[in-house]
C-alpha positions in Angstrom: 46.9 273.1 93.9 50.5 273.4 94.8 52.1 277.2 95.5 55.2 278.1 93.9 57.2 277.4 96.6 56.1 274.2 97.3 57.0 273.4 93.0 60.3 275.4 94.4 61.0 272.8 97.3 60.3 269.8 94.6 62.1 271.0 91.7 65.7 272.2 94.2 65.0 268.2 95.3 65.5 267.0 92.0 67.9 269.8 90.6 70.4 268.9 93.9 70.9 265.2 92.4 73.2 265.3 89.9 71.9 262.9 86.9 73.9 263.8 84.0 73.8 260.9 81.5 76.3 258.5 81.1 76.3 258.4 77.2 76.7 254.5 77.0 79.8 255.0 79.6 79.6 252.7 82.5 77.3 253.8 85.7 79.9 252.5 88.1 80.0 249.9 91.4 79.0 251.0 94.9 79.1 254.4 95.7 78.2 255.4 92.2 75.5 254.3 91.5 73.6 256.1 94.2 74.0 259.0 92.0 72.6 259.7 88.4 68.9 259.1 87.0 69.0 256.3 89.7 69.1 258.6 92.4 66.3 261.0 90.9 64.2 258.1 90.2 64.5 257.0 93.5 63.5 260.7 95.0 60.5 260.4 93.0 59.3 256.9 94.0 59.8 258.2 97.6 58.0 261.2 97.0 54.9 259.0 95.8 55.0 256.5 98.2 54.7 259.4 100.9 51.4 260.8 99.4 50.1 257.2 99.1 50.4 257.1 95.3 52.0 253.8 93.8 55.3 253.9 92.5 57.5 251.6 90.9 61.1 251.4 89.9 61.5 249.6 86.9 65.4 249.0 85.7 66.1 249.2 81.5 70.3 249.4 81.9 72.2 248.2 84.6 71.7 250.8 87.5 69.3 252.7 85.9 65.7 252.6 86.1 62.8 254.3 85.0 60.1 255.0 87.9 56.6 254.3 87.3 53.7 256.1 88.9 50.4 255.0 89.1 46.8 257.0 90.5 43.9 254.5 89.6 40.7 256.8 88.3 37.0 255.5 87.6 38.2 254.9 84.2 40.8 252.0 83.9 42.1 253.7 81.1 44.7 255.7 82.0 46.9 259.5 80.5 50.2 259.1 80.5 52.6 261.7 81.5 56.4 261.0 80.9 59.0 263.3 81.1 62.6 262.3 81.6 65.3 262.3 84.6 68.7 262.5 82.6 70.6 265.4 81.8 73.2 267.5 79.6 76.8 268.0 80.9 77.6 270.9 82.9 80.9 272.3 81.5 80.6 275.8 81.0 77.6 277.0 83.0 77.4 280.1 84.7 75.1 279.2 87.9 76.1 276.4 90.1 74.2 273.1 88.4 73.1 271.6 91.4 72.2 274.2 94.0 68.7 275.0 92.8 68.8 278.7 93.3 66.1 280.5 93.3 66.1 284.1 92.5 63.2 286.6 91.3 61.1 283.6 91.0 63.2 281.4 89.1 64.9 278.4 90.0 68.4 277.6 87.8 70.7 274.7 87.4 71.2 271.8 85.1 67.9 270.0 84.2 65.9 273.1 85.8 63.5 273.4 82.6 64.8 270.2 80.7 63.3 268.3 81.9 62.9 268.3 86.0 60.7 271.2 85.8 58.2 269.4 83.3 58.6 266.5 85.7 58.0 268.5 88.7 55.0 269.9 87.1 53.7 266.1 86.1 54.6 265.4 89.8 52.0 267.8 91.3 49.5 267.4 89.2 49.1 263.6 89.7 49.5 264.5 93.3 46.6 266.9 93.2 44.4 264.3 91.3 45.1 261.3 93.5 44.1 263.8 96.3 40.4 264.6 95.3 39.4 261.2 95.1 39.5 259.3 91.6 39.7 261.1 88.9 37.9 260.9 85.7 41.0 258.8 84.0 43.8 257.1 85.9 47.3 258.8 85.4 50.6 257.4 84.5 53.5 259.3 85.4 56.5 258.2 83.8 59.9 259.6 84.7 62.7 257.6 82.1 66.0 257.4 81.7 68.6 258.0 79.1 66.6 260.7 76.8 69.5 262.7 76.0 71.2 259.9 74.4 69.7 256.9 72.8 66.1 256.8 74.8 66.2 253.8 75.7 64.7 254.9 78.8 61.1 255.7 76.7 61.8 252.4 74.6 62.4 249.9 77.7 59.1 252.6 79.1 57.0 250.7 76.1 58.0 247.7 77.1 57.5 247.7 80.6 53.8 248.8 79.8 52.8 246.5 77.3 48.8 245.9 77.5 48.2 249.1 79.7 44.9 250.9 78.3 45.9 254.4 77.7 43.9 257.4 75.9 46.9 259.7 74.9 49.8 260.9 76.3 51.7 264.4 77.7 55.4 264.2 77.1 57.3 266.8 79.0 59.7 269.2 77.3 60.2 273.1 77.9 57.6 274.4 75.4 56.5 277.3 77.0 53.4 276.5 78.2 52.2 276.0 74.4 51.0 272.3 73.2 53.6 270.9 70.7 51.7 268.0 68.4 54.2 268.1 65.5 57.8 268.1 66.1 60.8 267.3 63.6 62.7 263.9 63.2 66.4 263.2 62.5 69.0 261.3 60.6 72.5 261.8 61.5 75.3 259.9 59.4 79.3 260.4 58.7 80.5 261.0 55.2 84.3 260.1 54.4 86.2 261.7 51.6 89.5 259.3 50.8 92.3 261.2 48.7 95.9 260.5 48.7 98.3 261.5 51.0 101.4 263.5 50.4 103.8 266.0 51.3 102.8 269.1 51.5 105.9 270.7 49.5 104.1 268.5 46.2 100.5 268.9 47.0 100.4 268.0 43.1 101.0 264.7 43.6 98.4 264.1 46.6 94.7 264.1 46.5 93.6 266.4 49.0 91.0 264.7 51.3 89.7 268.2 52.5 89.8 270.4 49.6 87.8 267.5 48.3 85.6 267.8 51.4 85.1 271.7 50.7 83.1 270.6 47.7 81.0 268.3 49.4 80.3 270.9 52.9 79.0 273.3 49.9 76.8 271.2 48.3 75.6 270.3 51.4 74.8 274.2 52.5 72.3 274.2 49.3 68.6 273.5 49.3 67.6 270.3 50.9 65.9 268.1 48.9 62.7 267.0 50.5 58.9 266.8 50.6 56.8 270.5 50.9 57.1 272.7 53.9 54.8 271.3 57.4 52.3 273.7 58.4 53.9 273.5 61.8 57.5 272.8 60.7 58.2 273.6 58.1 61.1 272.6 55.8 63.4 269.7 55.9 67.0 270.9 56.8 70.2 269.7 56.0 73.6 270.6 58.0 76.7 269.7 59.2 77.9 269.5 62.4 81.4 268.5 62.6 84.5 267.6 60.4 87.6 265.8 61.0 90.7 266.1 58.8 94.7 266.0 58.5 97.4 264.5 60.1 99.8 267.1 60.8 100.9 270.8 59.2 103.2 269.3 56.9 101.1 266.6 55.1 98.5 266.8 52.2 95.3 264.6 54.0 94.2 261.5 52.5 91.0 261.8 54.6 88.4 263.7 55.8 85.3 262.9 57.8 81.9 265.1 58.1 79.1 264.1 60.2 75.6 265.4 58.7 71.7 266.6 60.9 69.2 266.0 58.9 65.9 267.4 59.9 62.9 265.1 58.7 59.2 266.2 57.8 56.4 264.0 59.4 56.1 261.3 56.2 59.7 260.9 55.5 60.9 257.8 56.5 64.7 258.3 58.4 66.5 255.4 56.7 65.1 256.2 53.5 66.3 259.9 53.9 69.5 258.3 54.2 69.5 256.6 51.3 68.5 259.2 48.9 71.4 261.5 50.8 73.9 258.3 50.7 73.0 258.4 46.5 73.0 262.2 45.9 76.5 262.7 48.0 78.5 259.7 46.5 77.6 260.9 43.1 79.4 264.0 43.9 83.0 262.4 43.5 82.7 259.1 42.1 84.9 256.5 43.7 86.2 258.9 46.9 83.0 259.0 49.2 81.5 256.6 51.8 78.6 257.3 53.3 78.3 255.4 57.2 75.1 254.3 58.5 72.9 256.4 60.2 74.3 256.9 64.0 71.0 258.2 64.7 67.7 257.8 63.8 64.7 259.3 64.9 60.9 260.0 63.5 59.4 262.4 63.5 55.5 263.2 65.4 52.0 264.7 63.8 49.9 264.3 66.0 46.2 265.6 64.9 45.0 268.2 67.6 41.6 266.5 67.5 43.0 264.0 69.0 41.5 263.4 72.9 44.3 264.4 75.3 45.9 267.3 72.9 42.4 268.7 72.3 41.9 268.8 76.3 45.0 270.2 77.1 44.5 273.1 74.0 40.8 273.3 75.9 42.2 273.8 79.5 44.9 276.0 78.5 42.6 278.4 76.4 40.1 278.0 79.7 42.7 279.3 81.7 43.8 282.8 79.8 46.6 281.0 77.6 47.8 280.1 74.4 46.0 277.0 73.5 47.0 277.1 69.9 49.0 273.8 68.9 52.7 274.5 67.6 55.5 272.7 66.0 59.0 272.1 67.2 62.4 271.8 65.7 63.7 269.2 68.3 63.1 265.4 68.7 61.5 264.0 71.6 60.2 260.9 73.6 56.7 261.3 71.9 57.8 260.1 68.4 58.8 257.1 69.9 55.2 256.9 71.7 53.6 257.9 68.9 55.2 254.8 67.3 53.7 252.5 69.7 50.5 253.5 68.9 49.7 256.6 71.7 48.5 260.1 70.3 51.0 261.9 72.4 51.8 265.9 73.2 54.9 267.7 73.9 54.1 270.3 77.2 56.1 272.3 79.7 57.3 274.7 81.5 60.7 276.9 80.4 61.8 277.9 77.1 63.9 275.3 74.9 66.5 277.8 74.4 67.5 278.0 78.3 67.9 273.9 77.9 71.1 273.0 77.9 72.0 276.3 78.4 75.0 278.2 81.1 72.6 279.7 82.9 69.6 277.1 82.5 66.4 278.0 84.8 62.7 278.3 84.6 60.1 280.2 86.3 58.4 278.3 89.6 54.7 280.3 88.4 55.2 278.6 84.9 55.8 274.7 86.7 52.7 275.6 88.8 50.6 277.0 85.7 51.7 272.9 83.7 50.9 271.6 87.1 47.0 273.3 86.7 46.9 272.6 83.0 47.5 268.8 83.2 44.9 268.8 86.2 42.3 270.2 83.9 43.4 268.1 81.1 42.8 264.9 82.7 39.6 266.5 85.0 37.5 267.3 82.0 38.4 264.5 79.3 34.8 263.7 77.8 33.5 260.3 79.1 33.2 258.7 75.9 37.1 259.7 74.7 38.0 256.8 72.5 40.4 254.0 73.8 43.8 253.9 71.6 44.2 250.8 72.3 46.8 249.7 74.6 50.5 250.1 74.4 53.0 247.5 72.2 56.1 246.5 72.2 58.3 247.1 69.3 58.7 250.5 67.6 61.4 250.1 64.5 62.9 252.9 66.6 66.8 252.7 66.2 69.1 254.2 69.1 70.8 257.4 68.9 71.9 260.9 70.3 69.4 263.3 71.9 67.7 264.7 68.9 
C-alpha cells in the first residue's frame, strides 16, 4: 500500500492545478483551457496510463471532461468510485491554494480534503488492486467535473456509463473516515415581495417592500414544516440565505428579493417541497409575493447499510480499528444523483467537511492513506454472491443547480 508521502507527492500533483469551477462562465480558447478540471483530469489519465491501468477522458461541457478509469477484476461487475475534480474559489484563504504544503503531516490548499484528497485516496487504491492481479470485482474510478455547481459532471458520468454492471458505489467527500449512507437534499428558490415605492419623507404613502419582507424572513425563522426527524438526519430545515432590497437612502423600496435553503428528509420530493413552501409563503400577504422556481434542486440519499458495498466498507473499516458505524450528513452530494440511477452508493473520505471550503483547507496524508486501505479491503472481500444492481441508466429527473 502506498506510504504517506507517496499520497503526499499525488495529492501536491493535483492540489498544484488550479481547477476552480467555472460556474456556467466560459472555460476560455487556447491557453485556457489547459487549466481547470481539464488539466486535473488529464494528470489523472496520465497517472493511469503510467501504471498500465485504462483511462479515458470523456468530455460533458466544452473543455471539460470527466476521466474514466477502469481495472478489469474476475467479476465483470464492477465498484465504482467517483469523487470529483472541481473546486471552490480561493478569495480569502490563508495558505497559498496551490502550493500543496505540507506541514506536520498535513497537506493544505484549495481542494486538499474536498475533494482531491478523496480522489487521491480512490487513486491508490485502484492502483494497489490492479497491482495484485485481478481483483475480486473490477473498479471504476471516476473523477467528474462540475460538482460544486450544477453536477453535471456526475449526470453526463451516468450517461457515459449506461449498461456498465456495477454492484454499488463509494462517492468521495471529506467524511472523516466514517461511511455516510444518508445525506440531506435541497430546494433553493427566490421569494419577491412587491410594495410601492415612494419617498422616503412620506413613507405613508409607499408600501414598503422590506418591512413587508421582515414579516416574511420571520415566518420563515419558525418551525419548518415537514415529515418526522431521520434517524441519521434529522429534521428538515428551512433558512435564508440572502436578501436584496432598496434603491437608494432616500426612497421607500417597492421590492425586495430573499432566496430560501431548504433542507429535504429522504421521502420528500424537492419540487413538491416547493410547492407546499410556494402556498404557505404567498398566503402570507395576499397579492404581494412571488415565489421563482426552484434554482436548485437536489434529492436527497438513504441508502440501507445492508446494502453490499456500504456493508463492506462498514466491515473493513471496523476490521481495521475504526469507526464503521454508518452516519448522516447535512450536505448534498454526487451519490443522490447515483442513487437515482439505480446504484446503492456511499459517501467516504478523508478530511473533515468543515475544513472544505475553508481559508486554511488541508487534510492529513495518514487519513488519504487509511481511505486508500479501506476501499482496498472493501472491494478485496465483497462476498462472491453480492447481488448485481443492475446496470447503470440514463435519465435521473435530477434538475441542475448550485453545490448543495
Amino acid at each position: 500500500m502506498a506510504t504517506a508521502e507517496e499520497a503526499g507527492e499525488l495529492l501536491r500533483d493535483l492540489v498544484a492545478v488550479p481547477s476552480v469551477n467555472p460556474r456556467g462562465g466560459p472555460v476560455g480558447p487556447g491557453a485556457a483551457r489547459e487549466l481547470g478540471e481539464a488539466a486535473v483530469a488529464r494528470y489523472v489519465h496520465e497517472w493511469f496510463t503510467a501504471r498500465g491501468i485504462r483511462a479515458e477522458l470523456r468530455e460533458v461541457l466544452p473543455g471539460r471532461p470527466n476521466v474514466v478509469a477502469t481495472v478489469p477484476g474476475r467479476d465483470p461487475r464492477a465498484v465504482l468510485l467517483e469523487s470529483h475534480l472541481d473546486t471552490v474559489e480561493t478569495g480569502g484563504m490563508s495558505v497559498a491554494p496551490f502550493a500543496g504544503t505540507i506541514r506536520d503531516g498535513r497537506l493544505y490548499g484549495r481542494g486538499a480534503c474536498d475533494a482531491k484528497g478523496p480522489l487521491a485516496a480512490f487513486m491508490l487504491a485502484a492502483a494497489e488492486l490492479a497491482a495484485g492481479g485481478p481483483p475480486p470485482f473490477g473498479v471504476v474510478v471516476a473523477g467528474v467535473v462540475d460538482e460544486e455547481h450544477a453536477y453535471r459532471g456526475v449526470l453526463g458520468l451516468i450517461e457515459q456509463l449506461v449498461g456498465t454492471r456495477v454492484v454499488g458505489a463509494v462517492v468521495g467527500e471529506p467524511t472523516g473516515l466514517v461511511p455516510a449512507t444518508a445525506h440531506k437534499g435541497c430546494v433553493r428558490y427566490t421569494v419577491r415581495v412587491l410594495g410601492e415605492a415612494g419617498h422616503s419623507s412620506r413613507p405613508d404613502e409607499a408600501v414598503n417592500a422590506v418591512t413587508l419582507m421582515a414579516s416574511v424572513v420571520g415566518h420563515l425563522a419558525g418551525p419548518v414544516p415537514g415529515p418526522p426527524a431521520h434517524p441519521l438526519l434529522g429534521a428538515a430545515t428551512r433558512c435564508v440565505t440572502r436578501i436584496r432590497g432598496g434603491e437608494g437612502p432616500n426612497t421607500v423600496p417597492g421590492r425586495c428579493e430573499i432566496d430560501v435553503d431548504r433542507r429535504t428528509l429522504p421521502g420528500e420530493d424537492p419540487i413538491e417541497v416547493w410547492r407546499r413552501d410556494r402556498a404557505e409563503l404567498t398566503a402570507l400577504i395576499p397579492g404581494r409575493i412571488e415565489v421563482d422556481e426552484p434554482f436548485t434542486v437536489d434529492h436527497a440519499l438513504d441508502t440501507p447499510a445492508g446494502e453490499a458495498v456500504p456493508a463492506a466498507l462498514c466491515a473493513a473499516l471496523a476490521a481495521a480499528g475504526r469507526d464503521g458505524t454508518v452516519r448522516g450528513m447535512p450536505f448534498g452530494t454526487d451519490a443522490s444523483k447515483l442513487a437515482l440511477a439505480g446504484v446503492p452508493s456511499v459517501v467516504f473520505g478523508p478530511g473533515s467537511i468543515a475544513n472544505a471550503h475553508s481559508a486554511g483547507e488541508s487534510v492529513a496524508l495518514d487519513d488519504v492513506v487509511a481511505a486508500a486501505r479501506a476501499i482496498v479491503e472493501t472491494v478485496r472481500t465483497l462476498p462472491a454472491g453480492t447481488p448485481s444492481v443492475g446496470t447503470l441508466f440514463a435519465g435521473t429527473g435530477q434538475a441542475p443547480g448550485e453545490d448543495a
